[in-house]
N, CA, C and O atoms as CSV, one atom per row, in Angstrom:
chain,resi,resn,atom,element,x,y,z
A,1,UNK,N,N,88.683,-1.551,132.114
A,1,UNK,CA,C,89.567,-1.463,130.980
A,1,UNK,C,C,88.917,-2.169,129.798
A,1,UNK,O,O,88.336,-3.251,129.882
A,2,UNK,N,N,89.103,-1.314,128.474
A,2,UNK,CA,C,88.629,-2.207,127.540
A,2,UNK,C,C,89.316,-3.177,126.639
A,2,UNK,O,O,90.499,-2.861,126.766
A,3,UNK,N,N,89.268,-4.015,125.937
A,3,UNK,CA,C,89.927,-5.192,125.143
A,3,UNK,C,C,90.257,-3.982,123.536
A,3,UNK,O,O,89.466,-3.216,122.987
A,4,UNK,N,N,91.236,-4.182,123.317
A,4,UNK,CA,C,91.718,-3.666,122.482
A,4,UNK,C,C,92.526,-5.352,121.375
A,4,UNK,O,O,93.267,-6.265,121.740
A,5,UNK,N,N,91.844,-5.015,119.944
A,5,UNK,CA,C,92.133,-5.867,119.083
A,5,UNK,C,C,94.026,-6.007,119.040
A,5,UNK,O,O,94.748,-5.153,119.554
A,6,UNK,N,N,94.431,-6.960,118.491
A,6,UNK,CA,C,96.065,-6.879,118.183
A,6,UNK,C,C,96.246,-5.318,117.317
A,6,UNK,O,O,96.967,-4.386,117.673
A,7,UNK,N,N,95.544,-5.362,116.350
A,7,UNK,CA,C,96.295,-4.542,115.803
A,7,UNK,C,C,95.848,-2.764,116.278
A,7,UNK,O,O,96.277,-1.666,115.925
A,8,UNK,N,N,95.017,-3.123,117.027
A,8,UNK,CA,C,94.984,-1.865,117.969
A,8,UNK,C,C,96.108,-1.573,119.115
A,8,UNK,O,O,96.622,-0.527,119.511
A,9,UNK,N,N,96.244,-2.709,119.416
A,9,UNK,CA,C,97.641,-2.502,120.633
A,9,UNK,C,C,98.530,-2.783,120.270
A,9,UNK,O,O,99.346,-3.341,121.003
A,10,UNK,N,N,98.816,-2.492,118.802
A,10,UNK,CA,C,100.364,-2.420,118.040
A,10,UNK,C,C,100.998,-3.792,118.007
A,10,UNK,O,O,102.223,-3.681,118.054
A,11,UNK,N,N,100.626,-4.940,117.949
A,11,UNK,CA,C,101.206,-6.057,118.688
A,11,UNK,C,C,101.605,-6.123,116.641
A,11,UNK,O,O,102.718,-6.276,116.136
A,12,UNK,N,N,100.247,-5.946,115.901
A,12,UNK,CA,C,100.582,-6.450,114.544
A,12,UNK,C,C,101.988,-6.114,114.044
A,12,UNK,O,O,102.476,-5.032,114.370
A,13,UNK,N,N,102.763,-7.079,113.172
A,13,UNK,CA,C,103.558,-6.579,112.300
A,13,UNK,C,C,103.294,-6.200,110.964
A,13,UNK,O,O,102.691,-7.093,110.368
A,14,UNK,N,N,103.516,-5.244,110.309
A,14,UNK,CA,C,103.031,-4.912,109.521
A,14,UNK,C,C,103.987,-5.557,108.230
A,14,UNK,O,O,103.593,-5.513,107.065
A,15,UNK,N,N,105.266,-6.143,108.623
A,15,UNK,CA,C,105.692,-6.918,107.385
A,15,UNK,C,C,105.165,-8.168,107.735
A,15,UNK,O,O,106.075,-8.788,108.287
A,16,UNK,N,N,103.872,-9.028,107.673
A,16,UNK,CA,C,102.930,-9.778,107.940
A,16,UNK,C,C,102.095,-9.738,107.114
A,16,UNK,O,O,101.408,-8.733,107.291
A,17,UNK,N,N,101.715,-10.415,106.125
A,17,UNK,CA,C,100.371,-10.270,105.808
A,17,UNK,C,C,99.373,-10.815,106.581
A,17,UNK,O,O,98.244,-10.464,106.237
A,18,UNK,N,N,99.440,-11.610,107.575
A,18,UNK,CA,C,98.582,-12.109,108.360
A,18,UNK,C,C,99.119,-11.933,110.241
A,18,UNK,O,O,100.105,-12.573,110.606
A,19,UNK,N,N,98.755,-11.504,110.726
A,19,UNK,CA,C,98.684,-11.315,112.623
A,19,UNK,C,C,98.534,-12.395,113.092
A,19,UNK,O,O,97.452,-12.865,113.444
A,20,UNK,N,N,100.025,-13.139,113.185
A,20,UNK,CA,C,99.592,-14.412,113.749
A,20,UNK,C,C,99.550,-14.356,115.787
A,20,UNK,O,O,99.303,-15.319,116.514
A,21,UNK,N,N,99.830,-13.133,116.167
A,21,UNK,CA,C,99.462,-13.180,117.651
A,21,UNK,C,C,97.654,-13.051,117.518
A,21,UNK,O,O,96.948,-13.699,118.291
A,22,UNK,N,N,97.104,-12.226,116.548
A,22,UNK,CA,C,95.205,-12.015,116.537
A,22,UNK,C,C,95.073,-13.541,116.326
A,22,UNK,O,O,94.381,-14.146,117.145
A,23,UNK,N,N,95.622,-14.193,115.382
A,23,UNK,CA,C,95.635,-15.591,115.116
A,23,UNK,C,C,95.593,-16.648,116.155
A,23,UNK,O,O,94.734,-17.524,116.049
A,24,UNK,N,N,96.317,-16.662,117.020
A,24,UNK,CA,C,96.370,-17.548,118.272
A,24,UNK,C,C,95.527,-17.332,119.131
A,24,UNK,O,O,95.053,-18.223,119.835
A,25,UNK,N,N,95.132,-15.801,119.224
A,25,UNK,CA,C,94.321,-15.595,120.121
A,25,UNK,C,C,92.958,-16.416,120.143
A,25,UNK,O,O,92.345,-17.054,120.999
A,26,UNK,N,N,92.713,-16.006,118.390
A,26,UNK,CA,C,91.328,-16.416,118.277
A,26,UNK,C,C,90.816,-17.883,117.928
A,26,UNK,O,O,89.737,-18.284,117.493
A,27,UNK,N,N,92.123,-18.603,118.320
A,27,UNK,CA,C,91.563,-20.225,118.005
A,27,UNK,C,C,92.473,-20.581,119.296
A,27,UNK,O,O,92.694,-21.775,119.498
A,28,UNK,N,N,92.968,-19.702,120.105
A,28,UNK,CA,C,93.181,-20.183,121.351
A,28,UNK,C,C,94.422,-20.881,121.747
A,28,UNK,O,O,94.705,-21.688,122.632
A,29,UNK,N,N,95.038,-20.324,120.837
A,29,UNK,CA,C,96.699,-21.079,120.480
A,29,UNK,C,C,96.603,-22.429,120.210
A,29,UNK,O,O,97.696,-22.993,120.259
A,30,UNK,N,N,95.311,-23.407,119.838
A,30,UNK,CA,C,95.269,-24.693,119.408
A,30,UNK,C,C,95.562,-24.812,117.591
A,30,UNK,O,O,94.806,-24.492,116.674
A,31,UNK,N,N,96.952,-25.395,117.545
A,31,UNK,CA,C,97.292,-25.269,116.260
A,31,UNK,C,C,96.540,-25.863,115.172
A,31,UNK,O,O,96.550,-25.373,114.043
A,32,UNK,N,N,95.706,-27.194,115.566
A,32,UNK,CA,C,95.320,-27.665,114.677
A,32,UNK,C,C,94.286,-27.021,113.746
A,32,UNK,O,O,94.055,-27.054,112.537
A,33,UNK,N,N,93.581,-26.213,115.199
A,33,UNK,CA,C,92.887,-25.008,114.043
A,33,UNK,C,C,93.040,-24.370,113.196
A,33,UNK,O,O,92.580,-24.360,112.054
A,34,UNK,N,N,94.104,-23.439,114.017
A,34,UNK,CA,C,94.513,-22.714,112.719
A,34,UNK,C,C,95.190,-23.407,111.781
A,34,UNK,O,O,95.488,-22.727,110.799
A,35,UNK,N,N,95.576,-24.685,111.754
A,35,UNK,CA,C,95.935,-24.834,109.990
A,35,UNK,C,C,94.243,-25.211,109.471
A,35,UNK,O,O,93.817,-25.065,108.325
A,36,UNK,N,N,93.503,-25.698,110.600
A,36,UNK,CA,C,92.267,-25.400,109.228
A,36,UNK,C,C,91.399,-24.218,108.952
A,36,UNK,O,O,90.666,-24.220,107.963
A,37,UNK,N,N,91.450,-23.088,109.872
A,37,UNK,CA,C,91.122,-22.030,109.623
A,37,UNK,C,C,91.789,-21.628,108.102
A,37,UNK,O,O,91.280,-21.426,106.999
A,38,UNK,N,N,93.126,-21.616,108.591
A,38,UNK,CA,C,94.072,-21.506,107.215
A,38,UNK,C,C,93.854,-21.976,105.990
A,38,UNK,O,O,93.835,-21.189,105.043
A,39,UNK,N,N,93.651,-23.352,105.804
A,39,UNK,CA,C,93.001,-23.774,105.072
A,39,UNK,C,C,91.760,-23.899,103.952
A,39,UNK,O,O,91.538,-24.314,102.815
A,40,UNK,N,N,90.960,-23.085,105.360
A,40,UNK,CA,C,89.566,-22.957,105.038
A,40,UNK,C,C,89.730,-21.552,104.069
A,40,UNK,O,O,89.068,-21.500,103.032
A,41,UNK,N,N,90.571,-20.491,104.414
A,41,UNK,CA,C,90.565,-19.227,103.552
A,41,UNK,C,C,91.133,-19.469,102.771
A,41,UNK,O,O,90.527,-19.086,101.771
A,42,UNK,N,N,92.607,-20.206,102.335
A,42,UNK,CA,C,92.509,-20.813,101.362
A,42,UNK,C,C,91.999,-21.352,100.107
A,42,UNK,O,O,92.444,-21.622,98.991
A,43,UNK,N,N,90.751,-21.407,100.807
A,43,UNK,CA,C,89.713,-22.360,99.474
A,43,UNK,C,C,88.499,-21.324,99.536
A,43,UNK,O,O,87.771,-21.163,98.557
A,44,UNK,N,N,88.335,-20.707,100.597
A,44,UNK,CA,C,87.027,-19.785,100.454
A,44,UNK,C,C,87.647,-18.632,99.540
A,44,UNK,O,O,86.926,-18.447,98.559
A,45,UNK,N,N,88.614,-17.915,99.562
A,45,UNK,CA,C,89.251,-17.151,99.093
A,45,UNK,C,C,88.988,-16.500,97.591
A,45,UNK,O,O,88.701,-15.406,97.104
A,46,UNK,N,N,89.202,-17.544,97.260
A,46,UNK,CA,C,89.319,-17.673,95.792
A,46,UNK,C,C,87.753,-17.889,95.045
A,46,UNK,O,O,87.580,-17.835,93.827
A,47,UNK,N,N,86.700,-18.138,96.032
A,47,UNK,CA,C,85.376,-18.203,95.686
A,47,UNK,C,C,84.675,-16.835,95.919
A,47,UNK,O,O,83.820,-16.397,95.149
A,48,UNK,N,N,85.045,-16.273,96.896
A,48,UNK,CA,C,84.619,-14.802,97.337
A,48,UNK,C,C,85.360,-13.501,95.638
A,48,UNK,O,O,84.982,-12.498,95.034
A,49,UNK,N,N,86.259,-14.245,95.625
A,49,UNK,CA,C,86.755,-12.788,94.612
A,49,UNK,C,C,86.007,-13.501,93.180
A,49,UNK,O,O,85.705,-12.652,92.342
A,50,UNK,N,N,85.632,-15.133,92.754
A,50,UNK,CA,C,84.899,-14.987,91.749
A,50,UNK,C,C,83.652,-14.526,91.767
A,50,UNK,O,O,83.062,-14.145,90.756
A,51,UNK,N,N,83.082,-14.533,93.143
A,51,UNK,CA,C,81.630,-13.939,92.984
A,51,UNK,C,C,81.685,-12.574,92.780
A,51,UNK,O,O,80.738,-12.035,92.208
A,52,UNK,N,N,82.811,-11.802,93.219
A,52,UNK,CA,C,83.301,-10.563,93.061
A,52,UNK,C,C,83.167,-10.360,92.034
A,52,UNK,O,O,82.324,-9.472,91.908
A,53,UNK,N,N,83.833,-10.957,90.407
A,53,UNK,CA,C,83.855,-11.095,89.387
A,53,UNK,C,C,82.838,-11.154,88.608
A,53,UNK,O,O,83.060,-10.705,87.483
A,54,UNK,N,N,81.414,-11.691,88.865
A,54,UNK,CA,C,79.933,-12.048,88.480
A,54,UNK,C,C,79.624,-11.757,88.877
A,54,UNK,O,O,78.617,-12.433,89.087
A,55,UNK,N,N,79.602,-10.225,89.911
A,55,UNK,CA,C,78.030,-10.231,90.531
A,55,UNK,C,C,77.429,-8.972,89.640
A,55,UNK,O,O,77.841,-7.941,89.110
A,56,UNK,N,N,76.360,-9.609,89.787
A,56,UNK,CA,C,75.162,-8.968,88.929
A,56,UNK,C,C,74.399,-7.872,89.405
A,56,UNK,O,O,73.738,-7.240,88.581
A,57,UNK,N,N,74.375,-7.435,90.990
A,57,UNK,CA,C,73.425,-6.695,91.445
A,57,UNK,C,C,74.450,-6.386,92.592
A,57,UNK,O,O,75.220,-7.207,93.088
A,58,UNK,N,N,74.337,-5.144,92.908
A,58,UNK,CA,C,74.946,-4.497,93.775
A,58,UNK,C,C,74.865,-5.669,95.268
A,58,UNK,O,O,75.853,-6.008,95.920
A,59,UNK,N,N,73.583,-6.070,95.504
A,59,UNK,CA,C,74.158,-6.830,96.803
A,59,UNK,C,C,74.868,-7.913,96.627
A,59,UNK,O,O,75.579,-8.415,97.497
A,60,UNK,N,N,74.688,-8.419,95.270
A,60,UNK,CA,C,75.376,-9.636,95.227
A,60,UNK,C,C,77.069,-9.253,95.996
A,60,UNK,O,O,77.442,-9.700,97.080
A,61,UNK,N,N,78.141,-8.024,94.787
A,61,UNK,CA,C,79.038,-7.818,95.244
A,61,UNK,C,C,79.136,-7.027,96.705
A,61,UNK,O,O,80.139,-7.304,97.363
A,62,UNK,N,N,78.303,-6.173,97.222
A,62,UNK,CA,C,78.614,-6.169,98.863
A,62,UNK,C,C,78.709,-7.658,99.387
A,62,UNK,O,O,79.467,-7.707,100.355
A,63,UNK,N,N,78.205,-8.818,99.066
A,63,UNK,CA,C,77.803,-9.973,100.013
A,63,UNK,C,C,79.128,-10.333,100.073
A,63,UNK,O,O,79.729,-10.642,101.102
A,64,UNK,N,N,79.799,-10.268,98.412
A,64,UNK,CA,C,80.853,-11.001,98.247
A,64,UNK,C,C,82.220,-10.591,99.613
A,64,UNK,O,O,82.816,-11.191,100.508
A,65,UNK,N,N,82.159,-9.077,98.965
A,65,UNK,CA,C,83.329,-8.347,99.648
A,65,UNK,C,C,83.059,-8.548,101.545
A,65,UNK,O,O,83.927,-8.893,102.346
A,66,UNK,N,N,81.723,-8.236,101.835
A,66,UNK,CA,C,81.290,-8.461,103.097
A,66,UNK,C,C,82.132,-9.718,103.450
A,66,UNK,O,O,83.102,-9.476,104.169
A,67,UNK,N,N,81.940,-11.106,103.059
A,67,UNK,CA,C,82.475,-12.099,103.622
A,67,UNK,C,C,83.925,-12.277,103.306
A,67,UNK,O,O,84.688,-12.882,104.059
A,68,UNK,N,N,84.277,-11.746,102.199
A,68,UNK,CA,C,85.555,-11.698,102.329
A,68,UNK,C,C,86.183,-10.577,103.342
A,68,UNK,O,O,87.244,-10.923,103.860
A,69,UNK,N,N,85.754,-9.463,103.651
A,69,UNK,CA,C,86.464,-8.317,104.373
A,69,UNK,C,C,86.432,-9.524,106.267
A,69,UNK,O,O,87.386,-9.555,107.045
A,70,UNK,N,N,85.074,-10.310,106.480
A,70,UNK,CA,C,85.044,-10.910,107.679
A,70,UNK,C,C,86.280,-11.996,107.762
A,70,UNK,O,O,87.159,-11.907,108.620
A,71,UNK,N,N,86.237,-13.030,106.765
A,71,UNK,CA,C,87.198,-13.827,107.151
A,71,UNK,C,C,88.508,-13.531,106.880
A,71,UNK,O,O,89.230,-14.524,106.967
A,72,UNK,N,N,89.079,-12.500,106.576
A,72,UNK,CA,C,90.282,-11.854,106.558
A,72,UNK,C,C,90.374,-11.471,107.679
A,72,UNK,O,O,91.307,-11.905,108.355
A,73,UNK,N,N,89.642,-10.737,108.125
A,73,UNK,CA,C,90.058,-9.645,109.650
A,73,UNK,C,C,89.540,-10.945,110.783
A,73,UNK,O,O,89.716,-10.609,111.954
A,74,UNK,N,N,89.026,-12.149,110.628
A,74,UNK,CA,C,88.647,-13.154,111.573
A,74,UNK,C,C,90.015,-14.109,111.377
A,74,UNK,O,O,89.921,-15.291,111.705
A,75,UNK,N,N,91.027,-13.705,110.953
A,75,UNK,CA,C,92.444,-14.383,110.679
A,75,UNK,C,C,93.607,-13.836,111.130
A,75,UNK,O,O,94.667,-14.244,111.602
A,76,UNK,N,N,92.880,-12.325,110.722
A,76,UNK,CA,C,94.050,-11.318,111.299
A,76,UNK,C,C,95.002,-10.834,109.735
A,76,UNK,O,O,96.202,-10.565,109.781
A,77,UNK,N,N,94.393,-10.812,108.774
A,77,UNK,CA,C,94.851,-10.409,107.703
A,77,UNK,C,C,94.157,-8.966,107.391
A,77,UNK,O,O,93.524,-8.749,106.357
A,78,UNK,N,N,94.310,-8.251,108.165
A,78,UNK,CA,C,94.169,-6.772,108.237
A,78,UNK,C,C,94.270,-6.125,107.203
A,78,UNK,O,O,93.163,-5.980,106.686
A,79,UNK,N,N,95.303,-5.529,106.488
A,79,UNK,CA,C,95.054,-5.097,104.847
A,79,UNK,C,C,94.127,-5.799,103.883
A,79,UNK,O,O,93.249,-5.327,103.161
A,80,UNK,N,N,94.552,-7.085,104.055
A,80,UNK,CA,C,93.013,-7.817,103.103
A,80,UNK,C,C,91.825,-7.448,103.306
A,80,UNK,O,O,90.874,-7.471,102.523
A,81,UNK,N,N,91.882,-7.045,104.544
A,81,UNK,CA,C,90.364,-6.448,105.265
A,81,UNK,C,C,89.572,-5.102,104.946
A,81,UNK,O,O,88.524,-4.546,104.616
A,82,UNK,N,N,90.644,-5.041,105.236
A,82,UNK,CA,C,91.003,-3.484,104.738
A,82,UNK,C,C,90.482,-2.904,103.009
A,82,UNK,O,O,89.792,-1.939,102.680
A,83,UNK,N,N,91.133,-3.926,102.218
A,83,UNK,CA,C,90.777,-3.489,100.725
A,83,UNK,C,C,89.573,-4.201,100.820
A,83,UNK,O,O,88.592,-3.480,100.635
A,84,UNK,N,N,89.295,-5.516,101.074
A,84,UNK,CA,C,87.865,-6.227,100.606
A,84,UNK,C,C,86.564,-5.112,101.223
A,84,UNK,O,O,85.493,-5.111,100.618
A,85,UNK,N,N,86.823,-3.855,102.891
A,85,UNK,CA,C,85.980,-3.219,102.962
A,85,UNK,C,C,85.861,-2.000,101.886
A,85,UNK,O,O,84.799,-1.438,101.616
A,86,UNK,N,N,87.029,-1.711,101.362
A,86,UNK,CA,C,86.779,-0.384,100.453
A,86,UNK,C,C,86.293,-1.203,99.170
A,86,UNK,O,O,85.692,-0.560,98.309
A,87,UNK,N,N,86.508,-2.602,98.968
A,87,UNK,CA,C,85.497,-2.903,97.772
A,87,UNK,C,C,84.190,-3.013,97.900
A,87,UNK,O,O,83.504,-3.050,96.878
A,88,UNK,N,N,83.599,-3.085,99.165
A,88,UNK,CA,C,82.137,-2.961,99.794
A,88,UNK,C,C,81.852,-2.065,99.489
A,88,UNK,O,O,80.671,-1.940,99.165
A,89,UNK,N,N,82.634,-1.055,99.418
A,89,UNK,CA,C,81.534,0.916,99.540
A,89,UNK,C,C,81.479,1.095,98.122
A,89,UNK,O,O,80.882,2.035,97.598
A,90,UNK,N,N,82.181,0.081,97.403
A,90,UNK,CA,C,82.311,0.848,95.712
A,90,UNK,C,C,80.975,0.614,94.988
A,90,UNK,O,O,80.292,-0.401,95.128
A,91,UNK,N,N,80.595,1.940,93.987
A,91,UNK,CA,C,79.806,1.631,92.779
A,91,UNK,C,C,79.489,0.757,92.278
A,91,UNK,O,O,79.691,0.787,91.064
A,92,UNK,N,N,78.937,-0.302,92.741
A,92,UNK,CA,C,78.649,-1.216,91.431
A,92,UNK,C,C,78.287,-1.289,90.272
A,92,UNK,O,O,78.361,-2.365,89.679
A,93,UNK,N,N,77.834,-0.221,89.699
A,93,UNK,CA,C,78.071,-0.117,88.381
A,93,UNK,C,C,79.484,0.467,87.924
A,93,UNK,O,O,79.711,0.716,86.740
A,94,UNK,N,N,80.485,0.683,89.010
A,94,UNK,CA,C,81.592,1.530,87.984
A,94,UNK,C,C,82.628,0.262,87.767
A,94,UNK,O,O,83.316,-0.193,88.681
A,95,UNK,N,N,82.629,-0.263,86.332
A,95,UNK,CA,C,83.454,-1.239,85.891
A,95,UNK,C,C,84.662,-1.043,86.127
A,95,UNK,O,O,85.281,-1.965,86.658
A,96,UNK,N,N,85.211,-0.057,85.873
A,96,UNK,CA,C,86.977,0.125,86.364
A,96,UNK,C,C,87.078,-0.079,87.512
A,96,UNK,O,O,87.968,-0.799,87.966
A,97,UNK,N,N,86.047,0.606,88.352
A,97,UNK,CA,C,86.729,0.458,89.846
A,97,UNK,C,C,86.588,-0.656,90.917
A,97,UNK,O,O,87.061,-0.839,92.038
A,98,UNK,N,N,85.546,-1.471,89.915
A,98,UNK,CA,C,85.500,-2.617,90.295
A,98,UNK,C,C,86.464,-3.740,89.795
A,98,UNK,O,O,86.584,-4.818,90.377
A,99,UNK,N,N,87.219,-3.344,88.529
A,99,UNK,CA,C,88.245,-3.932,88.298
A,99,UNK,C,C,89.668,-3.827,89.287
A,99,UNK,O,O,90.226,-4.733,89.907
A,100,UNK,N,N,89.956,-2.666,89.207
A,100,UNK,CA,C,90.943,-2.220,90.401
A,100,UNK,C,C,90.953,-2.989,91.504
A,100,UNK,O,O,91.860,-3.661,91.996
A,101,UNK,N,N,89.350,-2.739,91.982
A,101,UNK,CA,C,89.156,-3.972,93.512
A,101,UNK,C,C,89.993,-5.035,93.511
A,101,UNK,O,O,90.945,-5.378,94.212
A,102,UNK,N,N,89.194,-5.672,92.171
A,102,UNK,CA,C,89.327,-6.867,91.990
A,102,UNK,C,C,90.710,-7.650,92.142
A,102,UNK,O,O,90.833,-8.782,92.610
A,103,UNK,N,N,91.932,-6.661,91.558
A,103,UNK,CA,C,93.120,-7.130,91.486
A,103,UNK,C,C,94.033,-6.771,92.246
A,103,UNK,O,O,95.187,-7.200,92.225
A,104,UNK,N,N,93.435,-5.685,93.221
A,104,UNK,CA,C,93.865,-5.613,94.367
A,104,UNK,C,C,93.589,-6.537,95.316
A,104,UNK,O,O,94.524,-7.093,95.892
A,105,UNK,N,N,92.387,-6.812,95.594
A,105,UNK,CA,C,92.291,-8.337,96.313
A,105,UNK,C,C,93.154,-9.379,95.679
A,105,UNK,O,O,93.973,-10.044,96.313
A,106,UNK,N,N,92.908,-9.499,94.271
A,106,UNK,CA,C,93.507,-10.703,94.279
A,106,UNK,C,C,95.013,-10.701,94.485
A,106,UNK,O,O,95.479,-11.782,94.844
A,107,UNK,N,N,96.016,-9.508,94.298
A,107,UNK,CA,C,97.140,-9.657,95.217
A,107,UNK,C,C,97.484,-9.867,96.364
A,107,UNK,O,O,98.512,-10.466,96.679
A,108,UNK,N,N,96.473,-9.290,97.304
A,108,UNK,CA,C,96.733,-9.473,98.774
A,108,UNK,C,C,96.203,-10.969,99.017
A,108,UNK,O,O,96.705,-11.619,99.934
A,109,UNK,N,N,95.303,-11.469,98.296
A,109,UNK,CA,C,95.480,-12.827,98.847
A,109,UNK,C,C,96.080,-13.514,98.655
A,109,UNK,O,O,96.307,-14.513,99.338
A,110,UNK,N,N,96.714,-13.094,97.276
A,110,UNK,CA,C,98.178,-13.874,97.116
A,110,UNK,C,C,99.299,-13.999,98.227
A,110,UNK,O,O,99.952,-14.991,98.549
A,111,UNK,N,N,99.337,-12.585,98.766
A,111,UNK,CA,C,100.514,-12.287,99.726
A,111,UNK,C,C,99.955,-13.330,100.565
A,111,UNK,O,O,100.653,-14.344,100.585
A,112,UNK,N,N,98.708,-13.383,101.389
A,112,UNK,CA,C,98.432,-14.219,102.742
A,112,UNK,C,C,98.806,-15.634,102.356
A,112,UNK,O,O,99.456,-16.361,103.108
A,113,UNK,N,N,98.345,-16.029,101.072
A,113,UNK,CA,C,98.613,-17.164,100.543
A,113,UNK,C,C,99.877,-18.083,100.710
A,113,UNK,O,O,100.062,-19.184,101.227
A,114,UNK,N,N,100.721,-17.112,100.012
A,114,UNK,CA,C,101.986,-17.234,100.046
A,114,UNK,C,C,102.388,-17.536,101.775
A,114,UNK,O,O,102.461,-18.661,102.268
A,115,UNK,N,N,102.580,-16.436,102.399
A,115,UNK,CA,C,102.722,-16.349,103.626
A,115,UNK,C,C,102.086,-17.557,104.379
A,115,UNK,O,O,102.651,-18.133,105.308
A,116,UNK,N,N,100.882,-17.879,103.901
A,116,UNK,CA,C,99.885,-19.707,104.515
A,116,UNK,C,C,101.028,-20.699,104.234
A,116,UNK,O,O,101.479,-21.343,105.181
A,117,UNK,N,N,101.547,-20.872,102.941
A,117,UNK,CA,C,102.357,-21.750,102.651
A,117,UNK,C,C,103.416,-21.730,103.292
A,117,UNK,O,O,103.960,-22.831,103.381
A,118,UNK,N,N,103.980,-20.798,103.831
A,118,UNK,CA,C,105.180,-20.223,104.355
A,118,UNK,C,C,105.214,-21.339,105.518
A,118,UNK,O,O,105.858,-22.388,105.571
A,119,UNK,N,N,104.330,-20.780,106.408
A,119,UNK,CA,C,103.850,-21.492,107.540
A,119,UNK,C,C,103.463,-22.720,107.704
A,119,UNK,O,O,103.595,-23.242,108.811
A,120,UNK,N,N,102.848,-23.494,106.515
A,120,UNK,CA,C,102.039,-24.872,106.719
A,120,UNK,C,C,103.910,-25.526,106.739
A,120,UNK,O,O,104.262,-26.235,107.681
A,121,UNK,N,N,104.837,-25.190,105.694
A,121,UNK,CA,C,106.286,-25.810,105.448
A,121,UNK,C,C,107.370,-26.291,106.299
A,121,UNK,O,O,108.404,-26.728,105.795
């Protein structure tokens, strides 16, 4: 039998911005982690979408979106994952649609955000 992710075996909720059963899994239900996992995207977060913002050369912004699309889906924030990979495949030269990205990420990390705070309370 093979291992099927949470949100492959339906476990995700989709009014969630974040999978906190993928969440437990992957720090092993030891809480203290995940508040610093939590934490840690938190603060990485917001550095990944400014490099988003400046990058100068097409790999720069794959690198960006790359690490942001990983530590989203390494949290279990699946839609974040989700948009930070369709900002990977985009044009880097097309300014609009790199704008679009842009503020599409930066809503959804708002949502997880929000939702972090929810949880740390």
């Amino acid at each position: 039998m093979t291992s099927m992710s949470a949100k492959a075996a339906g476990e995700f909720r989709a009014d969630r911005p974040l999978d906190l059963v993928h969440l437990s899994k992957y720090t092993l239900g030891n809480r203290s982690l995940e508040s610093e996992l939590l934490g840690l995207f938190r603060a990485q977060a917001g550095i990944y979408v400014t490099r988003l913002e400046t990058a100068a050369t097409t790999k720069e912004w794959q690198d960006a979106a790359h690490s942001l699309k990983g530590s989203s889906r390494g949290l279990g924030a699946w839609v974040l994952g989700d948009i930070a990979e369709e900002a990977e495949r985009l044009d880097h030269a097309d300014m609009a649609a790199r704008a679009v990205a842009v503020e599409r990420l930066r809503a959804a990390i708002l949502d997880v955000n929000l939702f972090i705070d929810e949880l740390m309370a």
